[in-house]
C-alpha positions as CSV (number, residue, x, y, z in Angstrom):
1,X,-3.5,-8.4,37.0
2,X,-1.7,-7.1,33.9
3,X,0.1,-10.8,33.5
4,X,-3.4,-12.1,33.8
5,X,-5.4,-10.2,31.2
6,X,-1.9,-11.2,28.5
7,X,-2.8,-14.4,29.5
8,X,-6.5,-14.0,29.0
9,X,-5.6,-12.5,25.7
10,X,-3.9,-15.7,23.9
11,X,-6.4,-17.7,25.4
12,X,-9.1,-15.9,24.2
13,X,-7.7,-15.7,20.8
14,X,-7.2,-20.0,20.5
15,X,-10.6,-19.8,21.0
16,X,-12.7,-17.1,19.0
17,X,-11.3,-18.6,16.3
18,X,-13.8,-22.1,17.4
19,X,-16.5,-20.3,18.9
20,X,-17.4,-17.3,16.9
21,X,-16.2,-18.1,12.9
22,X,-17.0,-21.4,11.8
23,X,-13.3,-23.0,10.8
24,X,-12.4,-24.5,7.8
25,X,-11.3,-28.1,7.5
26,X,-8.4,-28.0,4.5
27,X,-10.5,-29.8,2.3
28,X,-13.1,-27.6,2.0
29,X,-10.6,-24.9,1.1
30,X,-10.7,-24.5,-2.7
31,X,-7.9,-25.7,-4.4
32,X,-5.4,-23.5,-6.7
33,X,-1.5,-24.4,-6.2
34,X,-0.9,-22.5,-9.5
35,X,-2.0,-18.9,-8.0
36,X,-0.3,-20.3,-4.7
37,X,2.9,-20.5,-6.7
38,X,2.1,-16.9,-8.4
39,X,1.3,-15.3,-5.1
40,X,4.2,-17.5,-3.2
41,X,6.9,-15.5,-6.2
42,X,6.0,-12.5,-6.0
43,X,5.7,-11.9,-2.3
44,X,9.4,-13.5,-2.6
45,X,10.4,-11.3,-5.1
46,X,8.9,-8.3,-3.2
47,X,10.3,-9.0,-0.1
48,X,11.6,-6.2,1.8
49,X,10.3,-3.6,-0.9
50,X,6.9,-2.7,1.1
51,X,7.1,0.5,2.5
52,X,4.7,3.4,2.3
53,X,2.3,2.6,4.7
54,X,2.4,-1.1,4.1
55,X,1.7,-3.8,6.9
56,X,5.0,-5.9,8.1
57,X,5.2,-9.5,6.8
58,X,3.7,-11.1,10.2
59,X,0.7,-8.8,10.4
60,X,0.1,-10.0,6.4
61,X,0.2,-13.7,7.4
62,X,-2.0,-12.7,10.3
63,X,-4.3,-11.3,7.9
64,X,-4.3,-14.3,5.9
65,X,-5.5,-17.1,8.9
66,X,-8.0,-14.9,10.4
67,X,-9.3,-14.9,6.4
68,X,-9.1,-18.7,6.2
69,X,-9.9,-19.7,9.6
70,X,-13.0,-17.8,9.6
71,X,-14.2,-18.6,6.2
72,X,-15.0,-15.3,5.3
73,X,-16.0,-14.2,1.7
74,X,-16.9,-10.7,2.2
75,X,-14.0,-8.4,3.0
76,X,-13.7,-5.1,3.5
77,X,-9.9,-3.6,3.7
78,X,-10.1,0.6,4.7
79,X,-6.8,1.8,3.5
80,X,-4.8,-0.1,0.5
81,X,-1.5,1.3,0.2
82,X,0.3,-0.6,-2.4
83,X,-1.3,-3.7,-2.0
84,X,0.7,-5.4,0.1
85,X,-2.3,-6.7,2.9
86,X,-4.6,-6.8,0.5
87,X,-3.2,-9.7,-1.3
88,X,-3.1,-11.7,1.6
89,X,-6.4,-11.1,2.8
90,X,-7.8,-11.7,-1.1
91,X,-5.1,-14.8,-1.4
92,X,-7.1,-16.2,1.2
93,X,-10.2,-15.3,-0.3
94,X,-9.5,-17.1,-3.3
95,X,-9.3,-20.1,-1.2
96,X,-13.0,-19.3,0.5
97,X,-14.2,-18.4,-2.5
98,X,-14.8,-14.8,-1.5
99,X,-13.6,-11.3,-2.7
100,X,-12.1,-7.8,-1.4
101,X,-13.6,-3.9,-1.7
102,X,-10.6,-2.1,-0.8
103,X,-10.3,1.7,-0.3
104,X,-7.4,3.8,-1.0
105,X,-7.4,7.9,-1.7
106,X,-4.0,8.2,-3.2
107,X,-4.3,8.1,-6.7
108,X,-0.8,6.9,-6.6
109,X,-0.6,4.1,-4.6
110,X,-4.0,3.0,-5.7
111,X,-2.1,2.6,-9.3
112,X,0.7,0.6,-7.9
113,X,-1.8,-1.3,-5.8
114,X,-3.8,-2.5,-8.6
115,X,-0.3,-3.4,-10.8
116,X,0.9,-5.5,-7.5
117,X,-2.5,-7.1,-7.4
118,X,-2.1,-8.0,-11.4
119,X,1.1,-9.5,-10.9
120,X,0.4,-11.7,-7.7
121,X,-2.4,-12.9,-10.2
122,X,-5.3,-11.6,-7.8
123,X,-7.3,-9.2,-9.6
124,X,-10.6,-11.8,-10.0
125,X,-10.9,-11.5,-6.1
126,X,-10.5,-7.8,-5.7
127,X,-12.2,-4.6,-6.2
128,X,-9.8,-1.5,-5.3
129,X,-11.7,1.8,-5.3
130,X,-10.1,4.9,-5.9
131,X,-11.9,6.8,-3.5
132,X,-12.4,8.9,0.4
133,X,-13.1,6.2,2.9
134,X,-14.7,8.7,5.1
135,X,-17.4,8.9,2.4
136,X,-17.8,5.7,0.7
137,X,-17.4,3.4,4.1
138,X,-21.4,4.8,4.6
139,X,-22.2,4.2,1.2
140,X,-21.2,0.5,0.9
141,X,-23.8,-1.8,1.7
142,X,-22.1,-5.2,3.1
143,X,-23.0,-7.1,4.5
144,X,-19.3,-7.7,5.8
145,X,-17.8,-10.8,7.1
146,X,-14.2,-9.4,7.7
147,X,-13.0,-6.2,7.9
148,X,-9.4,-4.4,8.2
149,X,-8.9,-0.9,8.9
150,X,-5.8,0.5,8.4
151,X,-6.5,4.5,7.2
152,X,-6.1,7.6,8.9
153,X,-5.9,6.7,12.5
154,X,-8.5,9.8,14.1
155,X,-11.4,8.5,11.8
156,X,-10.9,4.7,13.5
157,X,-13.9,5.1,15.5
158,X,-16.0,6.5,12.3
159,X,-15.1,3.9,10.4
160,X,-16.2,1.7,13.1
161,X,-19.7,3.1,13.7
162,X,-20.6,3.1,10.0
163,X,-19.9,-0.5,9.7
164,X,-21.4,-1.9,12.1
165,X,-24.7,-2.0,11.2
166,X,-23.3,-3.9,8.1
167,X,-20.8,-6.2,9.8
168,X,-22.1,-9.8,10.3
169,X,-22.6,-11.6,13.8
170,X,-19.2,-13.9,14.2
171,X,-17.4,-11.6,11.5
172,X,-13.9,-10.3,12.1
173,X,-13.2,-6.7,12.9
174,X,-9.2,-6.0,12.1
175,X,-8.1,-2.6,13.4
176,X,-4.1,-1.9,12.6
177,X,-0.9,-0.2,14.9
178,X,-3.4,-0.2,18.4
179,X,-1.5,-0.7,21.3
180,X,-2.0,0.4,25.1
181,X,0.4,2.8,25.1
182,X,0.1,5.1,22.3
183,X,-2.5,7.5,21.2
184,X,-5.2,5.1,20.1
185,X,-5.5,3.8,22.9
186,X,-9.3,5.5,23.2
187,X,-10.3,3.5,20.7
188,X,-8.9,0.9,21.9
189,X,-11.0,0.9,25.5
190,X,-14.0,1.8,23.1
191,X,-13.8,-1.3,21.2
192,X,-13.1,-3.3,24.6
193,X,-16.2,-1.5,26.7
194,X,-18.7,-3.3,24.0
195,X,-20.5,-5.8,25.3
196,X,-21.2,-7.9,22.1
197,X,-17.7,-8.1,21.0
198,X,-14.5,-10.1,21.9
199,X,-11.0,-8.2,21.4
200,X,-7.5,-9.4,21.9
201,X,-4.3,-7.1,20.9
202,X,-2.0,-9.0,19.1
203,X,1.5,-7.3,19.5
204,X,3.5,-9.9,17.0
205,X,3.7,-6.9,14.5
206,X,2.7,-3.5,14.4
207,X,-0.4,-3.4,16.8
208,X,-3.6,-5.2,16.0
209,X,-7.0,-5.1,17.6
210,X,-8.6,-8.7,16.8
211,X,-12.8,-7.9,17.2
212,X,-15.1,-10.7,17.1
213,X,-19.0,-9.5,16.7
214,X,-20.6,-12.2,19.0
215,X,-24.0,-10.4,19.2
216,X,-26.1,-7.7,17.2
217,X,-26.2,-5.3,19.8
């Protein structure tokens, strides 16, 4: 049964990508190999330096295609760090022609965050708020196409509940370090027990809950 449901999983996660988002064909993706070059440099030149909280490399790729595959514009990330998923989920938006809210309450790495965004040459497709999550995720108004949530792990489910109203039918919902086995694996089953969206766990990386919203309620 287990071997089934991994199974399941992969297949399921070939195809959301067709079913639910509508895919972009690479010509429609908007065209900018000077800010790829920028971007490509400065992850280079960063490489192995993300700590504090940051996503590993594969979960920032990961980021990126569920961005461009989905042709989202209207991203939400719960969490910045330094920046370091945050540029590829808004270097993909530059290619949709979308932007990025994204949340951080440490005034600290907020700062660096914003320089690292500067230098990859991202800023135009970002606005990082200085701010508590718990309060400001109500106060947005969306709507939301994509959405990752990487904060403080035992507000997951709050996050969640305040979004949802705002998050789009065939948007994206991106929930960081799940797996079956540790504590969040509550929310995990909560996510999975609703009936109008479609999860996979990708365990590539660190953990992460891949939510498609297939129906309002």
């Amino acid at each position: 049964m287990k071997r089934f449901k991994e199974i399941y999983s992969v297949l399921f996660l070939l195809i959301a990508a067709a079913v639910f988002p509508l895919t972009l064909n690479s010509q429609d993706l908007k065209k900018n190999p000077d800010l790829d070059k920028r971007v490509e440099k400065f992850l280079a030149e960063q490489s192995g330096r993300w700590h504090d909280l940051n996503v590993p490399e594969s979960d920032g790729k990961l980021l990126y295609d569920l961005v461009i595959k989905g042709n989202y514009k209207n991203a939400l990330e719960i969490g910045t760090s330094t920046g370091y998923s945050g540029i590829y989920i808004a270097w993909a938006l530059s290619k949709t022609g979308g932007k990025l809210i994204t949340i951080e309450i440490d005034a600290e790495r907020h700062k660096i965050a914003v320089e690292n965004f500067k230098k990859a040459g991202l800023p135009e497709y970002i606005d990082a708020r200085l701010a508590d999550a718990h309060s400001l995720v109500k106060e947005l108004k969306g709507p939301f196409d994509f959405v990752f949530s990487d904060a403080d792990k035992g507000w997951l489910k709050n996050y969640f509940i305040d979004i949802d109203p705002k998050f789009i039918v065939g948007g994206c919902y991106a929930t960081h370090n799940i797996s079956r086995r540790n504590y969040l694996q509550s929310y995990l089953e909560y996510i999975e027990s609703l009936s109008n969206y479609e999860s996979t766990l990708n365990t590539q990386g660190a953990g992460m809950l891949i939510s498609y919203k297939r129906a309002a309620k």
